[in-house]
C-alpha positions as CSV (number, residue, x, y, z in Angstrom):
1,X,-52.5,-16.6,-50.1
2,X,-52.4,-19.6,-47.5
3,X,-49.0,-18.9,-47.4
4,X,-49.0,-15.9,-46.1
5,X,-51.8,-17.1,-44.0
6,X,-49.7,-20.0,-42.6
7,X,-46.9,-17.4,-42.0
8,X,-49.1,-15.0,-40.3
9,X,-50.2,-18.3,-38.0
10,X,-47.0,-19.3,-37.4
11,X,-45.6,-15.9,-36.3
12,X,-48.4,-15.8,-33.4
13,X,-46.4,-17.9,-30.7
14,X,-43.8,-15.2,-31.4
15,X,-45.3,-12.3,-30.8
16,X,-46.9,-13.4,-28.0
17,X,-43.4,-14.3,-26.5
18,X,-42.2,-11.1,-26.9
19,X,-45.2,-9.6,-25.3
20,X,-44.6,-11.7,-22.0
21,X,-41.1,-10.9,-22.1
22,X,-41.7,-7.3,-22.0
23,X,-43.9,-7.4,-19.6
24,X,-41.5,-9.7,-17.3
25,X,-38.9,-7.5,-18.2
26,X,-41.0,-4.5,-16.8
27,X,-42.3,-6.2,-13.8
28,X,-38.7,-7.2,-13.3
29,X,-37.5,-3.8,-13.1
30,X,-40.3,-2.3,-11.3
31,X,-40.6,-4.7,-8.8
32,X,-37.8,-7.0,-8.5
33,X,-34.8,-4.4,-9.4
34,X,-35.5,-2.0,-6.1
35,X,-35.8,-5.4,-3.6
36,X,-32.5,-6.8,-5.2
37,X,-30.9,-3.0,-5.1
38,X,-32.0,-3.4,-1.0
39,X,-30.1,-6.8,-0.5
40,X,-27.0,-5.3,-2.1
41,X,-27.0,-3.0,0.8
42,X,-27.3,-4.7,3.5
43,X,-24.3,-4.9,5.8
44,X,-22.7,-8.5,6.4
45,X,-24.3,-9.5,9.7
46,X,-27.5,-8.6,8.1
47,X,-26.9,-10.7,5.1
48,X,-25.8,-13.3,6.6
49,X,-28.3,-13.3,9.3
50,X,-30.9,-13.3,5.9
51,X,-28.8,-16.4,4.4
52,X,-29.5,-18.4,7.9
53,X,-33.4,-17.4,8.0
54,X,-33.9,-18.6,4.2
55,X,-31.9,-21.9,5.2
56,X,-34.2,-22.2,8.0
57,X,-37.3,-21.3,6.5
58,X,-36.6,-23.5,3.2
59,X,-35.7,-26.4,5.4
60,X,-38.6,-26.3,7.8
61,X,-40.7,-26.0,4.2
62,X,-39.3,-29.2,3.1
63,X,-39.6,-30.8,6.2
64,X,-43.3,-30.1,6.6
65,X,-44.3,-30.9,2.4
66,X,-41.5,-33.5,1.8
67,X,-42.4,-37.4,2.5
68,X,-39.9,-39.2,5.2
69,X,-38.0,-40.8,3.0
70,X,-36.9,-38.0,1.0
71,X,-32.9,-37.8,1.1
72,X,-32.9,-33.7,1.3
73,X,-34.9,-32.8,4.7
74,X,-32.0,-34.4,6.5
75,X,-29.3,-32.1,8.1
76,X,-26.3,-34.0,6.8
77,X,-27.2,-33.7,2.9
78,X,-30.3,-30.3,3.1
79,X,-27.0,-28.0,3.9
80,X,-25.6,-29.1,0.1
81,X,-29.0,-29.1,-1.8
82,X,-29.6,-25.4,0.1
83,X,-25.7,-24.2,-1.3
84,X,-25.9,-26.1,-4.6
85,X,-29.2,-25.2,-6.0
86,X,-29.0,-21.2,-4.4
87,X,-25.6,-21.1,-6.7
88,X,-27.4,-22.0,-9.6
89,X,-24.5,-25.1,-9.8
90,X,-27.4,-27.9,-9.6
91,X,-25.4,-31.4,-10.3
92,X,-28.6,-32.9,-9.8
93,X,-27.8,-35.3,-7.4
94,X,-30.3,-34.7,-4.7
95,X,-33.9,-33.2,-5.8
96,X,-37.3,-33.0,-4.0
97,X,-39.9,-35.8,-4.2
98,X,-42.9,-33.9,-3.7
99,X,-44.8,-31.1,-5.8
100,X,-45.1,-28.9,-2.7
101,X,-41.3,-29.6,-1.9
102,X,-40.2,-28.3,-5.6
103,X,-42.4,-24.8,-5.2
104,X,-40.6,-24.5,-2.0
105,X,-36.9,-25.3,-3.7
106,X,-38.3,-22.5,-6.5
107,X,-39.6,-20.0,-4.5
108,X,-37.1,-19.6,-1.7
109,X,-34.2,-21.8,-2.7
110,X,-33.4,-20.7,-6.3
111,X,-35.1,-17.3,-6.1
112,X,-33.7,-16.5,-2.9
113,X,-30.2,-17.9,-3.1
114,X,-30.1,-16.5,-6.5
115,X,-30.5,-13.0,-5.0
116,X,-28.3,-13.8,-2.2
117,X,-25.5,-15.0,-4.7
118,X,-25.9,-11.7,-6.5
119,X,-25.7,-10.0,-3.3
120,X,-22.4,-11.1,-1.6
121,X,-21.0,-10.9,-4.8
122,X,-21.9,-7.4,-5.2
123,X,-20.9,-6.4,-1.5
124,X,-17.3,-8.0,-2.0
125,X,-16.9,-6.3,-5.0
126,X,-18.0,-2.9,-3.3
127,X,-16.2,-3.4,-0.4
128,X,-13.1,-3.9,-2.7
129,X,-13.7,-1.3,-4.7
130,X,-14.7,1.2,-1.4
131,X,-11.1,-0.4,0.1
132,X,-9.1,1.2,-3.0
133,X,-11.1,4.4,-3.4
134,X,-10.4,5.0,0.1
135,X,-6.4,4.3,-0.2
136,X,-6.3,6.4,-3.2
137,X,-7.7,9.1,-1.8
138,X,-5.2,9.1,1.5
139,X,-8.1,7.6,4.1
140,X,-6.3,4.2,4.8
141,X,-4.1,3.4,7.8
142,X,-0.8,1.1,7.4
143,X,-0.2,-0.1,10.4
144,X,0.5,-3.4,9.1
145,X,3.8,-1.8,7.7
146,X,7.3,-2.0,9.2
147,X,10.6,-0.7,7.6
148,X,9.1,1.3,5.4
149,X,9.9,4.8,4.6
150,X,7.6,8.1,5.1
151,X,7.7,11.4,3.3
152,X,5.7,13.9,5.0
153,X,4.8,17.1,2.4
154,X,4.3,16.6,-1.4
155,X,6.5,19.4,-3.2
156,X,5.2,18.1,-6.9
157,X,8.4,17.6,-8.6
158,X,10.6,17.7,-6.1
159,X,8.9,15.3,-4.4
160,X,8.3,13.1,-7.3
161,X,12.1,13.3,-7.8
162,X,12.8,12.2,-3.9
163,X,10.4,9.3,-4.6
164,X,12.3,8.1,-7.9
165,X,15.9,8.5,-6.6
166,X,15.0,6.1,-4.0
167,X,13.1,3.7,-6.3
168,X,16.4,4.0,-9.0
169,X,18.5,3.1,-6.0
170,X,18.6,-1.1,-6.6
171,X,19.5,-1.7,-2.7
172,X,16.3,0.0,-1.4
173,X,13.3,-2.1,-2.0
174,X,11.3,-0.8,0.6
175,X,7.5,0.2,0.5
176,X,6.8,4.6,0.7
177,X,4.0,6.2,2.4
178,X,3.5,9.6,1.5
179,X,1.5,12.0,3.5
180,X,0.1,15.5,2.2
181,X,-2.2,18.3,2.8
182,X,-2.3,19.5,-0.5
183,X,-3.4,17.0,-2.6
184,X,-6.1,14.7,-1.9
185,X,-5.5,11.6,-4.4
186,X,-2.8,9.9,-4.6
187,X,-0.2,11.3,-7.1
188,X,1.8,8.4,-7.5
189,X,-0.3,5.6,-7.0
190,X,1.4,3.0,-8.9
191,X,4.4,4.0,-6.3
192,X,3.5,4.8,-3.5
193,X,1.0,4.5,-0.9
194,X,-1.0,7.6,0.0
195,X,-2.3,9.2,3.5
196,X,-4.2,12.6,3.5
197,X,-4.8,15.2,6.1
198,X,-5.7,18.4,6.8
199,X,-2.5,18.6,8.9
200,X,0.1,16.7,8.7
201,X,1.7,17.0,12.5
202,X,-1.7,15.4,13.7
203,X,-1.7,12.0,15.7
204,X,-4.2,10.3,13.0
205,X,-2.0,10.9,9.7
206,X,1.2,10.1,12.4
207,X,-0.7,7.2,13.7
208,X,-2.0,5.7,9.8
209,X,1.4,6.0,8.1
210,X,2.9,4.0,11.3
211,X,6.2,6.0,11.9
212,X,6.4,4.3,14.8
213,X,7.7,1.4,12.4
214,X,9.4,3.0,9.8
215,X,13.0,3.2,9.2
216,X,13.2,6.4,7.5
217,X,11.4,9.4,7.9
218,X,12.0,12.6,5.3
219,X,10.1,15.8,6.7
220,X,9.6,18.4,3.4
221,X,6.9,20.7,4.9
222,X,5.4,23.4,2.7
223,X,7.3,26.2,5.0
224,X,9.7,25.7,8.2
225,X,6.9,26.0,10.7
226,X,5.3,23.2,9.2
227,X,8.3,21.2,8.9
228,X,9.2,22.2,12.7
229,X,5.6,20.7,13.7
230,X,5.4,17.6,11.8
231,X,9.4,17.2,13.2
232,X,8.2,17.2,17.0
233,X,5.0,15.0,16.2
234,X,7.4,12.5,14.6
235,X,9.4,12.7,17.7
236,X,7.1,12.4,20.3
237,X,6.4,8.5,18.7
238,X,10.3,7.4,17.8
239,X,11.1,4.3,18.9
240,X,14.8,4.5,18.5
241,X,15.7,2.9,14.8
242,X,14.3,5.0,12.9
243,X,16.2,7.8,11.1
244,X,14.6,11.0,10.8
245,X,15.7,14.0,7.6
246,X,14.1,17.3,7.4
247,X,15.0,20.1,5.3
248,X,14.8,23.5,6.4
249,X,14.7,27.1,4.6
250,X,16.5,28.9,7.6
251,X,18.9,27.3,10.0
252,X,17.1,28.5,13.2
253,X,14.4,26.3,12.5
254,X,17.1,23.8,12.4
255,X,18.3,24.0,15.6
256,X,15.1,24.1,17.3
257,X,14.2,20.6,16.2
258,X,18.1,19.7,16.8
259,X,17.4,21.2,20.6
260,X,14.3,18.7,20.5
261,X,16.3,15.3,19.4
262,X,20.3,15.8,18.2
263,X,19.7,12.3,16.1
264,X,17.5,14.3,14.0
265,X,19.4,15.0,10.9
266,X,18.3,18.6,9.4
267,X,19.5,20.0,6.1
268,X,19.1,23.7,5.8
269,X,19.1,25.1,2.0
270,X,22.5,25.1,0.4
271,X,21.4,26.7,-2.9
272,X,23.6,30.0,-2.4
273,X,26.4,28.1,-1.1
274,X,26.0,25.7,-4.2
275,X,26.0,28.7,-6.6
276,X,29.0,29.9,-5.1
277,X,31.1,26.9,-5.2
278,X,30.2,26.3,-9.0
279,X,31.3,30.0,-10.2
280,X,34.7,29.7,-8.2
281,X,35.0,25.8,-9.4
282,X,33.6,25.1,-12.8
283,X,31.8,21.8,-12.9
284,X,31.5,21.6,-9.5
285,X,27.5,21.6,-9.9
286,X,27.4,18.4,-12.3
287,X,30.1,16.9,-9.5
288,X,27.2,17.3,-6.7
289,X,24.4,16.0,-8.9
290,X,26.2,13.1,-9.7
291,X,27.0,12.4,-6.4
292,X,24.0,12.9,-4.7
293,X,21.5,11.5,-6.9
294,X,20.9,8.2,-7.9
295,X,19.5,8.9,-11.5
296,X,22.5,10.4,-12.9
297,X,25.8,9.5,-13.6
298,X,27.4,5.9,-12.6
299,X,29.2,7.2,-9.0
300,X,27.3,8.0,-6.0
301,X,27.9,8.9,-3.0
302,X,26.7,6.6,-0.1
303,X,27.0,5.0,2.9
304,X,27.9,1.8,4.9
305,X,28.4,1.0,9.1
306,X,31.8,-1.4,10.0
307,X,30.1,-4.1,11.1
308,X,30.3,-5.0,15.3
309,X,32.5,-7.8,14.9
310,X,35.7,-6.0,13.1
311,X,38.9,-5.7,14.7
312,X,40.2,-2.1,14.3
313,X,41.9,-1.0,11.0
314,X,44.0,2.4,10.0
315,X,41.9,5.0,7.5
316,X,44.8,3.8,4.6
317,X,43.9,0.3,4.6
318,X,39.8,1.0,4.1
319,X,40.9,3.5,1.5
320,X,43.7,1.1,-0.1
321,X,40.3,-2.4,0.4
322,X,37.8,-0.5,-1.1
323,X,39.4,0.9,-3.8
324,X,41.4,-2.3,-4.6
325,X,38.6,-4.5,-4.1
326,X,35.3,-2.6,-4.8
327,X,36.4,0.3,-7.0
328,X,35.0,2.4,-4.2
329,X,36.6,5.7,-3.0
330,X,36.2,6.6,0.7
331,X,35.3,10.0,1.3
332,X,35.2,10.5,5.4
333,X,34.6,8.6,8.2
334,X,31.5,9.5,11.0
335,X,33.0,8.1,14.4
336,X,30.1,6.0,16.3
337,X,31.0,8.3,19.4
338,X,29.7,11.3,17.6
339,X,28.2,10.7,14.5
340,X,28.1,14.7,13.3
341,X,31.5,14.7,12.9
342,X,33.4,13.8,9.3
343,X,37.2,12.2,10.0
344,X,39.5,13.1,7.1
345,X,42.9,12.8,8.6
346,X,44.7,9.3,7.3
347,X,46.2,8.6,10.8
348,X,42.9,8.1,12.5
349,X,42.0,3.9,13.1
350,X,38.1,3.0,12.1
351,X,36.2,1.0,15.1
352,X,33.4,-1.4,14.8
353,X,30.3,0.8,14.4
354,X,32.0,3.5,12.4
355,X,30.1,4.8,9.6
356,X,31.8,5.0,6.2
357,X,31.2,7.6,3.4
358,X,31.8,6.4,-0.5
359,X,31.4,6.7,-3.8
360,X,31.0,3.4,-5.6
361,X,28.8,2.4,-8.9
362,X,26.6,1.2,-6.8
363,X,25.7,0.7,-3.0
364,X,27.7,-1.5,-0.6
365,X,26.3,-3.2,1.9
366,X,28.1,-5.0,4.8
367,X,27.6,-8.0,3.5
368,X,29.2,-6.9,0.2
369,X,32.5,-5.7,1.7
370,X,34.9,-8.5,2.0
371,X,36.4,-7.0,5.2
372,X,38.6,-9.5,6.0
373,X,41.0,-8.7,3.1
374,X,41.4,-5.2,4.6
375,X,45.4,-4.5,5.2
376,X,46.6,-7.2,3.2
C-alpha cells in the first residue's frame, strides 16, 4: 500500500509538467505562432530595419540597468554579445552583471533574435524556393546569358528531339532557353531553361530569353504565321552573330521573312520530297537520318569555316586532307561571298572564310583540322 502511495507521490511533479507543457504549448500557438508567421513576412528592409531597432533597444536596455564596468554595454564587444546570444551560439564569453541586464538579454536578445534567426532563415529559403517556382514556370529573365541557344515554340516530341540532338552533339555544350505558349512549366527542366508567354513574338519573352546574346536562334511556331511573327521580332533585336533557323509549312512564308533579313536561314517542309526520293532510291530515308541527326548512326553531317589565316587551296586537296587525315568526307563548299550557294565542281579553290560541309564521326572544329598538311 505505501507503495503505491509513494508512486502515486512521486508521479505528481510529472503530471504537473505535462500540464504546463500543454498549456505552453497552447499559448505558443495561439499567441506566439501568428506574431512569428508576421516576421516571416516581412520584406527585407523591414526586417532588417526590425534587427537594427532590437540592437538599439537591447543596447540602450543594457546601457541604462548594466553597471559601468560591465564589458557588454561597450560598442566594440555589445555588437558580438547581440549576434552571439540572438543565434542561440552563446560561447559564454561575455554575459551581463546585473539581474535587470539578464531580463533584458532574455526578453529581447534571445527571444527576439531567436525569432529574427527563424525569420531570415525562413525568407531566404522562400525567396529561394519563389526564385525556382518562378523559373520553372517560364517567369524568369536570362539576361545574364550569352552564347546560348533559343528555341522559340514547343512541338512535344519534336521538340524534345531538337533539344536532345543538340545535347548528344559532344561539341555543343552550350546552355538552351526554350520559350512556349503552350505549356506553362517547364518540360524539360533538368535541360533546359524555361520562358513562358502568352505570345511568343512579344518584346518581354524576346527581351527575358536575351536573343540579343545568343548564338543560335531556331523559330518552330505552332503555324507559319506565328513562325513569321516571332521571325521579325527576333530580327528587329539581331546584333549581327547570331544565326537565325526557322522552319516553315509553305515556302511563301519563307520568303517573306527571307525579304525581311536574307541571313535568315528558313527551311520549308521537305516531307513529300523526302518520300519521293526514298521510293525511287531505297534506303535513301535511313541515309538522311543518319546524316542529319546526331543520335543515330556514327556519320553526320556538319559543318566547319576555313579559318582567316589560310592561304588558298584546290577543292581536291580538302577532299584528299580530310579524308586522309580526319576520315572526313567533304560534301560541298558555301563560298563566303554568297553563302546560299553549294560548290561541287573539283576545279573550284577554297578561300579563307569558306564554309565547309562534312561528314565525319564526329564534329571538327578549326582547331581540330590540321590545315597545314593540306596538299601534301
Amino acid at each position: 500500500m505505501s507503495n503505491l502511495y509513494l508512486h502515486e507521490v512521486n508521479a505528481t511533479p510529472n503530471c504537473v509538467s505535462v500540464l504546463w507543457g500543454g498549456l505552453f504549448r497552447v499559448f505558443f500557438i495561439k499567441k506566439l505562432r501568428p506574431l512569428l508567421a508576421y516576421v516571416y513576412r516581412l520584406s527585407w528592409p523591414s526586417l532588417i530595419a526590425t534587427t537594427i531597432f532590437l540592437f538599439t533597444l537591447t543596447w540602450v536596455g543594457l546601457l541604462i540597468l548594466e553597471p559601468s564596468d560591465s564589458p557588454i554595454i561597450r560598442a566594440d564587444t555589445f555588437w558580438w554579445f547581440f549576434f552571439v546570444t540572438g543565434t542561440t551560439v552563446g560561447y559564454g564569453d561575455f554575459a551581463p552583471m546585473s539581474q535587470g541586464g539578464r531580463v533584458i538579454t532574455v526578453i529581447f536578445n534571445m527571444a527576439g533574435g531567436i525569432g529574427l534567426l527563424g525569420a531570415f532563415i525562413g525568407k531566404l529559403a522562400g525567396d529561394f524556393s519563389t526564385l525556382i517556382r518562378r523559373r520553372h514556370l517560364g517567369k524568369g529573365s536570362y539576361l545574364y546569358m550569352t552564347g546560348h541557344i533559343v528555341i522559340f515554340g514547343w512541338r512535344k516530341e519534336r521538340t524534345r528531339k531538337i533539344i536532345e540532338s543538340i545535347l548528344a552533339d559532344e561539341a555543343e555544350n552550350r546552355q538552351i532557353v526554350l520559350c512556349s505558349s503552350t505549356v506553362t512549366e517547364n518540360p524539360m527542366p533538368e535541360k533546359v531553361s524555361f520562358v513562358s508567354g502568352s505570345q511568343l513574338a512579344t518584346d518581354d519573352v524576346l527581351q527575358r530569353s536575351n536573343v540579343t546574346e545568343a548564338s543560335c536562334v531556331i523559330i518552330d511556331g505552332g503555324n507559319d504565321d506565328q513562325t513569321l511573327a516571332i521571325g521579325i521580332g527576333v530580327n528587329a533585336l539581331l546584333n549581327g552573330h547570331t544565326h537565325v533557323v526557322a522552319y516553315f509549312q509553305v515556302e511563301e512564308y519563307a520568303k517573306l521573312l527571307r525579304n525581311v533579313n536574307s541571313k535568315i536561314e528558313t527551311i520549308v517542309d521537305m516531307s513529300g520530297d523526302l518520300l519521293v526520293r526514298a521510293m525511287q532510291d531505297p534506303g535513301s530515308s535511313q541515309l538522311h537520318e543518319e546524316l542529319l541527326s546526331a543520335l543515330v548512326g556514327s556519320a553526320t553531317q556538319f559543318s566547319v569555316q576555313v579559318p582567316d589565316n589560310i592561304p588558298t587551296m584546290s577543292y581536291l586537296d580538302i577532299l584528299i586532307g580530310l579524308k586522309r587525315h580526319h576520315n572526313a568526307t567533304l560534301l560541298a563548299v558555301a563560298p563566303s561571298q554568297d553563302p546560299t550557294r553549294l560548290c561541287l565542281n573539283a576545279s573550284n579553290d577554297i578561300n579563307s572564310g569558306d564554309s565547309l560541309f562534312i561528314v565525319a564521326k564526329r564534329r571538327l572544329s578549326q582547331i581540330d583540322i590540321d590545315w597545314s598538311k593540306f596538299g601534301t
